[in-house]
C-alpha positions as MATLAB code, in Angstrom:
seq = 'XXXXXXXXXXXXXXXXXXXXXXXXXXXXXXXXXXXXXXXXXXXXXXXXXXXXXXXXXXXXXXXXXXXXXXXXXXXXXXXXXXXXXXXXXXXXXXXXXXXXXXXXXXXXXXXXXXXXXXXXXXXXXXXXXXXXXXXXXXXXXXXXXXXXXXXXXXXXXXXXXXXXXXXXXXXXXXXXXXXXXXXXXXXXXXXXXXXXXXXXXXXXXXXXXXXXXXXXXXXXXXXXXXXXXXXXXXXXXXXXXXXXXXXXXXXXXXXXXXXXXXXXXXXXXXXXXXXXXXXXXXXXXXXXXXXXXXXXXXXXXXXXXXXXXXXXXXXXXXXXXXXXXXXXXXXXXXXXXXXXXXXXXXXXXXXXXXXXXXXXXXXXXXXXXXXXXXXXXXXXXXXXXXXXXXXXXXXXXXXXXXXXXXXXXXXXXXXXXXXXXXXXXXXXXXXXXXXXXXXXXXXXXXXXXXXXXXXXXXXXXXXXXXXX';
ca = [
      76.635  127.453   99.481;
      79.335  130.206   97.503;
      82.510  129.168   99.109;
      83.584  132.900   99.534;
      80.476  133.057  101.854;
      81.005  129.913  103.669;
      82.941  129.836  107.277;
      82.776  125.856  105.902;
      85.245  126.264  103.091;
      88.433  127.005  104.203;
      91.715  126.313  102.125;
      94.397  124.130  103.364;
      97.817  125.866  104.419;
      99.487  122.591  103.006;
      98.450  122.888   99.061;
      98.164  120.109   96.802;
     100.388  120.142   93.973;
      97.703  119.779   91.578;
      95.451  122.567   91.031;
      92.315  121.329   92.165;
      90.124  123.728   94.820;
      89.734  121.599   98.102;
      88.055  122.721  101.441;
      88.651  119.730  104.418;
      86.189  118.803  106.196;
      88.846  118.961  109.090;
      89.429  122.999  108.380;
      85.819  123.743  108.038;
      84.352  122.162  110.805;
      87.431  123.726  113.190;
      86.428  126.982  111.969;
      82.950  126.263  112.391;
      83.513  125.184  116.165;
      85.545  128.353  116.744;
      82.645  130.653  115.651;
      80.499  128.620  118.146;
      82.650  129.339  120.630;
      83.189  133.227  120.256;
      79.076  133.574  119.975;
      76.839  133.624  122.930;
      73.757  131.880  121.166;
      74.529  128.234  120.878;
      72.592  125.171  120.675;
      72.784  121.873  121.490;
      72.262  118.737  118.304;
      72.404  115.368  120.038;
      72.300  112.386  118.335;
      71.938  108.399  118.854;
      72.190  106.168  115.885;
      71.059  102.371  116.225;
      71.640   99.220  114.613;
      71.751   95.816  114.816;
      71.615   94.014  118.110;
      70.011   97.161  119.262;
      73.164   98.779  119.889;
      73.428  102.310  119.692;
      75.813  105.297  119.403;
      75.604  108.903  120.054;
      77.452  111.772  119.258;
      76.565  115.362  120.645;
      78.010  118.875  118.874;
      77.483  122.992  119.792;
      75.876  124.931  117.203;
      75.541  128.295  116.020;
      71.742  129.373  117.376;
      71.250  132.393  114.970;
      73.889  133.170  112.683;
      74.806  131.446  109.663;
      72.035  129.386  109.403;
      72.908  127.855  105.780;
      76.778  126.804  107.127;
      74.833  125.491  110.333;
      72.634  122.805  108.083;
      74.870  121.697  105.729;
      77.203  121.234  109.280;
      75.063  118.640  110.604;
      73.853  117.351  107.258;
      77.155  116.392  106.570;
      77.945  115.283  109.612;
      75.007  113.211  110.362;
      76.443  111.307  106.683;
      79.604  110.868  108.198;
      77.924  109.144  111.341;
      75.637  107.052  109.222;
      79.048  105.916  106.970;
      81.248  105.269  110.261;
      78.774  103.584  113.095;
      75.955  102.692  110.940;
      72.341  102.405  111.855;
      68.823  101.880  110.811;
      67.290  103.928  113.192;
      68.677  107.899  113.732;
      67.044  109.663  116.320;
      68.045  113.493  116.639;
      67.436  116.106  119.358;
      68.037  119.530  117.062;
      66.427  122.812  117.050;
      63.272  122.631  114.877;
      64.271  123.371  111.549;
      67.264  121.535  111.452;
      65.673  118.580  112.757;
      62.900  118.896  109.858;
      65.561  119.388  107.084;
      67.707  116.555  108.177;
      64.642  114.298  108.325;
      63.317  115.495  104.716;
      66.618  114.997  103.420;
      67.525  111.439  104.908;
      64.139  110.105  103.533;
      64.034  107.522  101.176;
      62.526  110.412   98.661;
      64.878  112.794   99.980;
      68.061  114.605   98.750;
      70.409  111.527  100.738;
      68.091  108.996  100.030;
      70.922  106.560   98.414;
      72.487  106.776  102.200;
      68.805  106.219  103.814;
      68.229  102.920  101.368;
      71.783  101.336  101.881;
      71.151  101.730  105.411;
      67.587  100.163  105.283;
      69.122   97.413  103.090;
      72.200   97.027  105.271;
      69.905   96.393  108.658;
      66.986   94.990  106.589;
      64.696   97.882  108.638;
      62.956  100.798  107.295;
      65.775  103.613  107.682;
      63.723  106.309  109.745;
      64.739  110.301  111.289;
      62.752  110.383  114.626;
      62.988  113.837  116.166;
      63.013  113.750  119.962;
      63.668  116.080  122.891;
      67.256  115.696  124.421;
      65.810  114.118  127.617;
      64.171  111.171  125.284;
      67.530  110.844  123.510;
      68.422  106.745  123.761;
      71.538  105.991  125.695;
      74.783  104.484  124.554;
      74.826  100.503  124.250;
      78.109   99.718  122.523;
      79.483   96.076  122.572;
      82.654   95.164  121.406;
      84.203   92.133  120.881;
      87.890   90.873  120.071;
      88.390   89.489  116.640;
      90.639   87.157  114.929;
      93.858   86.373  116.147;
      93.707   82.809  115.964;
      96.729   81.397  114.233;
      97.022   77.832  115.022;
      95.314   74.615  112.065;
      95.775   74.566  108.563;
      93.950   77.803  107.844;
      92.856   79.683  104.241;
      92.331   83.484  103.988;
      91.280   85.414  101.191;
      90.563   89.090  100.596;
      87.937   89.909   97.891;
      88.556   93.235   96.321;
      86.622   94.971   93.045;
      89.924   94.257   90.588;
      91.385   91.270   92.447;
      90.983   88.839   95.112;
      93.964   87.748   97.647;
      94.598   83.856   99.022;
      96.750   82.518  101.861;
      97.462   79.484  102.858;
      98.414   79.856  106.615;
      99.622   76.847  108.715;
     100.521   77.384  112.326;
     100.829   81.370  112.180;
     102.692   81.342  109.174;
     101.731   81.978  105.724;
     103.017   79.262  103.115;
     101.554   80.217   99.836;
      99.497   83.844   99.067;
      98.385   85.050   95.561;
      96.470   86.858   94.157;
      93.782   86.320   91.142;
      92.586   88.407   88.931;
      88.873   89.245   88.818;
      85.829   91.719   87.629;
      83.098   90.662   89.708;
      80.896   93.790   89.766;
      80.169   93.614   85.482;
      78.768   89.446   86.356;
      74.824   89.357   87.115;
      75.116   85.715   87.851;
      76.277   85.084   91.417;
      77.236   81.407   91.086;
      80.282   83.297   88.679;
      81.222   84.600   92.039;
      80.915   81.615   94.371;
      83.303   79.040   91.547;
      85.813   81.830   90.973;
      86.207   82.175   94.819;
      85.878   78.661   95.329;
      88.832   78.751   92.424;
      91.287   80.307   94.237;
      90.108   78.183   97.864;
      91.199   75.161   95.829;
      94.247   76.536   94.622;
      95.371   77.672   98.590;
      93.810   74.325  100.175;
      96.622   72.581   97.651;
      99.580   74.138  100.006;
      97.860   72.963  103.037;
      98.054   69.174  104.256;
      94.251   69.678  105.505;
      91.798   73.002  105.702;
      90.182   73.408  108.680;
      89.069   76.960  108.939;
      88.404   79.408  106.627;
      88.740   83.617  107.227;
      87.810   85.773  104.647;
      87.419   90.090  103.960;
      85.522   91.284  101.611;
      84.284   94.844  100.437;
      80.816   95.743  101.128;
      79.284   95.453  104.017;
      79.174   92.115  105.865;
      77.031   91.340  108.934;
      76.775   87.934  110.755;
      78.730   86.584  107.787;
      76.418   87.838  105.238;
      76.330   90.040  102.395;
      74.304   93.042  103.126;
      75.557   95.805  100.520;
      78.520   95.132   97.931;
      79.348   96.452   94.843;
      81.158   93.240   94.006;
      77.647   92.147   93.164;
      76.776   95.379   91.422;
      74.950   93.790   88.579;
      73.099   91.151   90.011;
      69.399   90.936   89.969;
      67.879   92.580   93.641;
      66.094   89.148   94.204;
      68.715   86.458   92.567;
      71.088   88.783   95.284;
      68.870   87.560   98.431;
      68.212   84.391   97.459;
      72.264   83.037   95.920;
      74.784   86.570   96.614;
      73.443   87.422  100.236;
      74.481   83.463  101.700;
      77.331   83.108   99.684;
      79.362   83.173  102.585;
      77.894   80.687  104.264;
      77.350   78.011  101.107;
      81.027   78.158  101.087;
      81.628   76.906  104.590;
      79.056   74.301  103.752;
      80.785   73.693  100.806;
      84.424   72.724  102.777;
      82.476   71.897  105.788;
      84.853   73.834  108.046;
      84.534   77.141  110.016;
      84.025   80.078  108.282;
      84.002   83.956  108.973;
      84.076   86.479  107.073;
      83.974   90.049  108.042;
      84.547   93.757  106.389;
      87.634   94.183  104.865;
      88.493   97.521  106.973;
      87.987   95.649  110.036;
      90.310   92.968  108.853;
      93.048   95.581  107.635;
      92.886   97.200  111.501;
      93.104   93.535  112.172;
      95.930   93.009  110.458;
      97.413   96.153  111.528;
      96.842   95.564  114.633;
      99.132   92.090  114.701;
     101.444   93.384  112.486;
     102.413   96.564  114.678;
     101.049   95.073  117.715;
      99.340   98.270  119.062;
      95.718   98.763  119.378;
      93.866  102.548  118.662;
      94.642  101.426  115.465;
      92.698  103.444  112.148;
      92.793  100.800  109.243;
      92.916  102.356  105.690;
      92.808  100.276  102.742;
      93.350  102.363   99.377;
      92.225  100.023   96.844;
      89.555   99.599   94.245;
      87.142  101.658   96.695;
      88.370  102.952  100.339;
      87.841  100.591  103.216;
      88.378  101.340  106.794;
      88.556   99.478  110.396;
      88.605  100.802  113.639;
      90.261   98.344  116.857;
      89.763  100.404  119.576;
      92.124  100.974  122.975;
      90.896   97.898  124.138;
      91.623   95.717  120.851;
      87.623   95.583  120.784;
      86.111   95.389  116.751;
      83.059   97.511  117.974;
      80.506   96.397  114.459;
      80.674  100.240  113.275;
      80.578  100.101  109.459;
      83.688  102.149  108.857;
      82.535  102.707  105.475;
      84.606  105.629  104.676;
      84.271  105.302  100.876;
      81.206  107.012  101.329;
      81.917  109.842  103.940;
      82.313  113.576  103.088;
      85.702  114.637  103.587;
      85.608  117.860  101.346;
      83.391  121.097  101.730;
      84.061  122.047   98.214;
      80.683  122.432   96.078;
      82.237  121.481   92.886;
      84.075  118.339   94.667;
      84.317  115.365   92.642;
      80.737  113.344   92.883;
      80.968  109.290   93.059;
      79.076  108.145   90.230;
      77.376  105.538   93.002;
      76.106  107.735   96.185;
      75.778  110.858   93.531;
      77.474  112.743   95.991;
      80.022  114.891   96.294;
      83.442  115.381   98.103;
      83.217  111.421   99.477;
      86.603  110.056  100.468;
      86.073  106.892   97.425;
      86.950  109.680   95.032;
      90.110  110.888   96.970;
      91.758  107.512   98.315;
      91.234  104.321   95.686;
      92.426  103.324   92.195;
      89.593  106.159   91.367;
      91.508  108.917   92.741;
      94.396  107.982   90.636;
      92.861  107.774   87.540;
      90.439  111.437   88.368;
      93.992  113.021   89.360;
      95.552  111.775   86.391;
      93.263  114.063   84.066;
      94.443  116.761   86.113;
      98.244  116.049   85.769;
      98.581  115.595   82.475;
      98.955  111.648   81.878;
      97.060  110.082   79.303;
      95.193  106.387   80.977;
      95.377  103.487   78.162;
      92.233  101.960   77.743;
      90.925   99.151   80.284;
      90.484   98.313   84.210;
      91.036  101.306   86.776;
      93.862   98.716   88.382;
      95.649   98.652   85.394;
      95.605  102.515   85.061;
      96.838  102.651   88.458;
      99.726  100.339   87.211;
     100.553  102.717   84.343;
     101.245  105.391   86.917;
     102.695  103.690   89.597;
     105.059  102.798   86.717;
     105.413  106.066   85.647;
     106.187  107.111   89.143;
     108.881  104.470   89.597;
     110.794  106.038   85.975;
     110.605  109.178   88.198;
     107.932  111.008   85.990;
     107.286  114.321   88.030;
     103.489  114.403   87.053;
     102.674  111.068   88.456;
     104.980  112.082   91.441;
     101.896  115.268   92.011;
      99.352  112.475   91.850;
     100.662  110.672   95.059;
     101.934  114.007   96.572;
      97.983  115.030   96.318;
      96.407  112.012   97.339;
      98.818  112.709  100.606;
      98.057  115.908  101.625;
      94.121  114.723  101.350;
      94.902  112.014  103.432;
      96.756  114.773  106.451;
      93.291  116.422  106.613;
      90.940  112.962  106.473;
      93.459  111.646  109.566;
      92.711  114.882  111.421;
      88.841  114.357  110.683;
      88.643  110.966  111.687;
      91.005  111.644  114.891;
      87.416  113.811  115.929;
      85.644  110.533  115.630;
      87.816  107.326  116.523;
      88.573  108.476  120.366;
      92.130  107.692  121.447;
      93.521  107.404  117.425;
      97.078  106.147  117.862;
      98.295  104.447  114.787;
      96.782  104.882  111.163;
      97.984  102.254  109.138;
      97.203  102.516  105.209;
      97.648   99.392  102.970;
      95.844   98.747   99.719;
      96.990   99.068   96.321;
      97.435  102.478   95.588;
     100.149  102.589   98.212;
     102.021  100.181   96.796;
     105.720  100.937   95.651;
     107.150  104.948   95.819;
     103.932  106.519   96.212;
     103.048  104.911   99.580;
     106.046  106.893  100.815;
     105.097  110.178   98.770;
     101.959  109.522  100.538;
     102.548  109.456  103.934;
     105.216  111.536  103.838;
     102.653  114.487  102.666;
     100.072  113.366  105.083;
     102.702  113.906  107.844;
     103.589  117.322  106.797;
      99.843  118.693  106.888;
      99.883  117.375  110.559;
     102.501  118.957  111.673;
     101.778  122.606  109.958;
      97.678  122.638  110.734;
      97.466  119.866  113.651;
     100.620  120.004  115.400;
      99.240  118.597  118.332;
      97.579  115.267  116.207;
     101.229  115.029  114.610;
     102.298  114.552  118.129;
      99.823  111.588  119.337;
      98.444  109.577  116.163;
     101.747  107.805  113.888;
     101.355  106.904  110.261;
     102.500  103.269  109.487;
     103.019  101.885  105.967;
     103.330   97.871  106.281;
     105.929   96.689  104.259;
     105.400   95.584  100.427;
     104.769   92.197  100.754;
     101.947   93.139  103.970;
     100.571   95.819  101.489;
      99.703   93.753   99.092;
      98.745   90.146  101.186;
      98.474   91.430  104.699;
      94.707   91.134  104.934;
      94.201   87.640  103.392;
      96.562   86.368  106.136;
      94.868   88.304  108.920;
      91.783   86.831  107.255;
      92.722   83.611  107.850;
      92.762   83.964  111.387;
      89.236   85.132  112.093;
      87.767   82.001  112.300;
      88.115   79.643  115.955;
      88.562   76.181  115.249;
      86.148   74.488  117.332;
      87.734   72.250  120.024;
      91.094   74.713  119.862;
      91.824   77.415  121.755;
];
């Protein structure tokens, strides 16, 4: 795909200050959508994706029937990733024209050009990932099922938040949190998973020792969790595929054995719309967590968790052919590599500042450091990172119906840039989506929320049996 040939690649009125060519996803698909619309040979793409609990979700778009065929695929291929990233699914059945449907199913096999996304979703659902082309009448329904989650404030309660470069404790008593910290860690370089389970059950001690008693624990984590288990993580990177089911995949629940309490743990995007959620409290609330990866939660109009994946890190937000590729999926142009500690250190290449040796968190530190002596170049580096963050909020407002509030937390916002940040993201609203910049409000929590927020929403997931 030459980007001078593609209607996909179109650049941003709202530049970044660094250099760097950048096509949203947001522009590209809007121009794509107007071409449908001035052509008289559309087609219909339909499609339902479903996962565990045999729920299912569908999604239906116009297409281009006869022209541009090559912008048309790589439309719904990227698309169909998106999907797969945000709801999730083992199962994704697709009413296309012919050869679309054939690509997309070559593609998302498990020998295929997206087969990383076709294995983490067979590993995630513990299914064989399959691409069943059906005719639009056969198309499965919609079965969503949300429920409401967390919220429960009363006990002697301990959250934590388990993150790539550190993990976040509270100690939460009543509603209010008495003692949070956080601990320094590098899980994902440790092929032994009991290193995991004594380090967290470390820092459990170390909150339980604010709190007269314990009796639930709440935790967040990165990865994908489902029914309190570990289904994909990165945190366990470099542990064996088989010591992973048998010790990493129950960790979760050998720790509420462990403190024979409740426990529940659940993705940290879902906690951070959670805790944005209680924080503001609003619901339609987009959850972005800019941290060691990019995490995201969705609580719906009806302050419903609806068990989508909201796995963001992973979803295409960037037509560009040469956009950065995420040394995990092997893609390229995936939001990881535009909103996490990795953003900072690729966009510090570009503006100039030399990284000191050692952990992508303490990089970040140098230039959030740098920022705060007002050093222009790191100022660019936050000023970029926000105008990629106007055009994701415009993409996602396509696929979280009813987005309200977007609240980002996470590391990377912490201190000046946050502002920079949002302040950026704001601006492309209001020059290429003046109607989003009307409807859907950008929230930074304050400093202290930023960087503890989601351990004490954490600690309320859990219900203390005999409580209400």
């Amino acid at each position: 795909m030459k980007e001078a040939e593609s209607i996909l690649c179109q650049r941003p009125s709202v530049a970044t200050p660094l250099d760097i060519p950048f096509f949203p996803v947001a522009l590209g698909n809007r121009a794509y959508q107007q071409a449908v619309a001035r052509s008289k040979q559309t087609a219909t793409v339909s499609i339902a994706l479903e996962r565990n609990q045999g729920l299912i979700s569908t999604f239906s778009t116009q297409i281009l029937a006869e022209e541009r065929p090559t912008d048309t695929l790589r439309y719904i291929e990227r698309l169909v990733k998106f999907l797969l990233w945000q709801v999730g699914g083992w199962k994704l059945s697709l009413s296309a024209p012919p050869a679309i449907g054939e690509a997309i199913r070559s593609a998302y096999s498990l020998t295929g050009r997206m087969a990383f996304d076709a294995r983490l979703m067979q590993q995630s659902y513990g299914r064989p990932f399959e691409v069943v082309l059906v005719a639009a009448e056969e198309l499965p329904a919609s079965r969503e099922s949300g429920s409401l989650l967390g919220g429960h404030l009363e006990g002697c309660r301990i959250g934590f938040d388990l993150g790539a470069s550190d993990y976040k404790l509270s100690a939460v008593q009543d509603g209010k949190a008495v003692f949070t910290t956080e601990i320094p860690w590098d899980p994902r370089v440790q092929p032994d998973p009991e290193w995991h389970f004594a380090k967290i059950q470390e820092g459990l001690k170390l909150a339980a020792s604010h709190l007269p008693r314990v009796d639930a624990i709440g935790g967040s984590s990165a990865g994908i969790i489902l029914d309190n288990e570990v289904r994909v993580a990165s945190l366990f990177r470099s542990v064996d595929p088989t010591l992973f089911q048998e010790k990493a995949r129950t960790i979760f629940h050998r720790l509420g054995k462990a403190w024979n309490v409740p426990i529940e743990v659940a993705n940290d995007g879902d906690v951070t719309a959670l805790a944005g959620g209680m924080s503001l409290g609003v619901n339609a609330i987009l959850g972005i967590a800019m941290g060691s990866s990019l995490a995201a939660g969705w609580r719906d109009g009806e302050g419903r968790i609806l068990g989508w994946l909201n796995e963001l890190a992973f979803v295409p937000i960037d037509y560009s052919p040469e956009g950065p590729l995420d040394e995990w999926s092997g893609d390229r142009g995936c939001g990881v590599q535009f909103f996490s500690q990795q953003a900072v250190v690729r966009l510090a290449g570009y503006a100039g500042i030399p990284l000191p040796p050692g952990h992508p968190a303490e990089q970040l530190k140098h230039v959030q450091d740098l920022q705060s002596q007002g050093d222009e170049r790191a100022a660019k580096i936050f000023e970029s990172i926000g105008v990629y963050f106007g055009y994701a909020v415009a993409q996602f407002a396509s696929h979280y119906p009813g987005l309200q509030h977007v609240l980002t937390l996470g590391r990377v916002t912490s201190g000046a840039g946050g502002d920079l940040i949002l302040a950026r993201a704001n601006e492309v609203l209001a020059t290429d989506f003046p109607e989003l910049s009307k409807s859907i409000l950008l929230h930074l929590p304050d400093e202290k929320s930023k960087r503890h927020g989601q351990a004490v929403a954490a600690a309320s997931l859990p219900i203390i049996t005999g409580r209400s």
